[in-house]
Structures are given as C-alpha cells and as structure tokens.
C-alpha positions as CSV (number, residue, x, y, z in Angstrom):
1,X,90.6,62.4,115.9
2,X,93.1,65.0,115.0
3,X,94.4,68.1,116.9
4,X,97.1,70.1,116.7
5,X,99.0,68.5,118.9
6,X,99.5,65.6,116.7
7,X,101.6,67.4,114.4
8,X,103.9,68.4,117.2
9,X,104.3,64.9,118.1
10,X,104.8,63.2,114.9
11,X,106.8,65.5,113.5
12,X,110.8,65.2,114.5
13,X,111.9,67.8,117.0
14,X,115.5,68.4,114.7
15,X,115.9,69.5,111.7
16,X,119.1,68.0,109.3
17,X,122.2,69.2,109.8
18,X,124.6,69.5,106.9
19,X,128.5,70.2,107.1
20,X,130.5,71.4,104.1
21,X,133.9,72.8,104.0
22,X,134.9,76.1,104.3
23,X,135.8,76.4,100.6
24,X,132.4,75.4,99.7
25,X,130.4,77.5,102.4
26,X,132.9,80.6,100.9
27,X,131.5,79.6,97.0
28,X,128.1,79.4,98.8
29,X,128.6,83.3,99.9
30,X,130.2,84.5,97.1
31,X,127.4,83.1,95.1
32,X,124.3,84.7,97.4
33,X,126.5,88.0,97.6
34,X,127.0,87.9,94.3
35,X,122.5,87.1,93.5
36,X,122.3,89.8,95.6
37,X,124.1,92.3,93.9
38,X,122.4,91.5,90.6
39,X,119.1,91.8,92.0
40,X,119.8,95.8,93.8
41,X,121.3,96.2,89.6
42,X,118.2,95.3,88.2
43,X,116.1,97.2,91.1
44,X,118.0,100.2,90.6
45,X,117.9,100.5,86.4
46,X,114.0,100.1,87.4
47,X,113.8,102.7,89.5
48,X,115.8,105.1,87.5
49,X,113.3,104.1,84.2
50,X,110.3,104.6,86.0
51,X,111.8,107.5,87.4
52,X,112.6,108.8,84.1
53,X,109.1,107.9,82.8
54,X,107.8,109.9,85.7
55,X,110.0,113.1,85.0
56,X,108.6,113.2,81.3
57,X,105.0,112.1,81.9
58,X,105.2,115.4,84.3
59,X,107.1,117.8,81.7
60,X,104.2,116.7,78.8
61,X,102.1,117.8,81.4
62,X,103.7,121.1,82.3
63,X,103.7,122.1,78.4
64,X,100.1,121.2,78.2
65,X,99.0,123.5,81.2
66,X,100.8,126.4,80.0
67,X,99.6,126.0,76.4
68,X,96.3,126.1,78.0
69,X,96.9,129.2,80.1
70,X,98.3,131.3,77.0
71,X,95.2,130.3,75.5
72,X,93.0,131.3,78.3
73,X,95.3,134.3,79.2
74,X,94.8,135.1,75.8
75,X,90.9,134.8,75.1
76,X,90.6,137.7,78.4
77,X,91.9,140.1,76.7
78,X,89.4,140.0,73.9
C-alpha cells in the first residue's frame, strides 16, 4: 500500500550539487541578464502596440460619436 510517506522516504533527502568556476557562473549571468533584457524589449514594444491600437480604436470612436451628434444636433432644429 502506498502513502505519502513513501515518497518522502524513497526519495533522496539532497539534491546535486554542481560547481563551476567563476568565469563560467559570470557567462551564466551575463547570459540570464542578458534573456532578461530581451524579454522587458519585447514586453515593452507590446505594450506600446497595443497601446497604440488602443489610442486609435478610441479616436475612430470619438469621430463616430460626434458625427452622430451633428447629425442629431442637426435633425432638432428641423
């Protein structure tokens, strides 16, 4: 019968323990630094293009409503 427990027990209690030099663990920063970077680029351009998107989904909008409102404005005075 399994519990639990079992995988506690079977499972080592340490995990593996690597050592590089410090050239390689600076390339190793420099790299995940450098992924990081890249990805807040791409995250900002998408931002700013859906931002953009945004700005003239709401101007088409605007010049709609106001069309509408001259109209409307206009058929009043009739």
């Amino acid at each position: 019968m399994y519990s639990m427990f079992d995988l506690l027990f079977e499972t080592p209690s340490y995990r593996p323990v690597y050592v590089i030099s410090d050239s390689e663990m600076k390339e190793l920063k420099k790299n995940q630094h450098q992924e990081e970077l890249d990805e807040i680029t791409t995250q900002k351009v998408k931002l700013e293009d859906a931002f953009k998107a945004q700005i003239k989904h709401l101007e088409e909008r605007e010049k709609e409503l106001k069309k509408e409102l001259k109209v409307l404005s206009g058929s009043k005075n009739k």
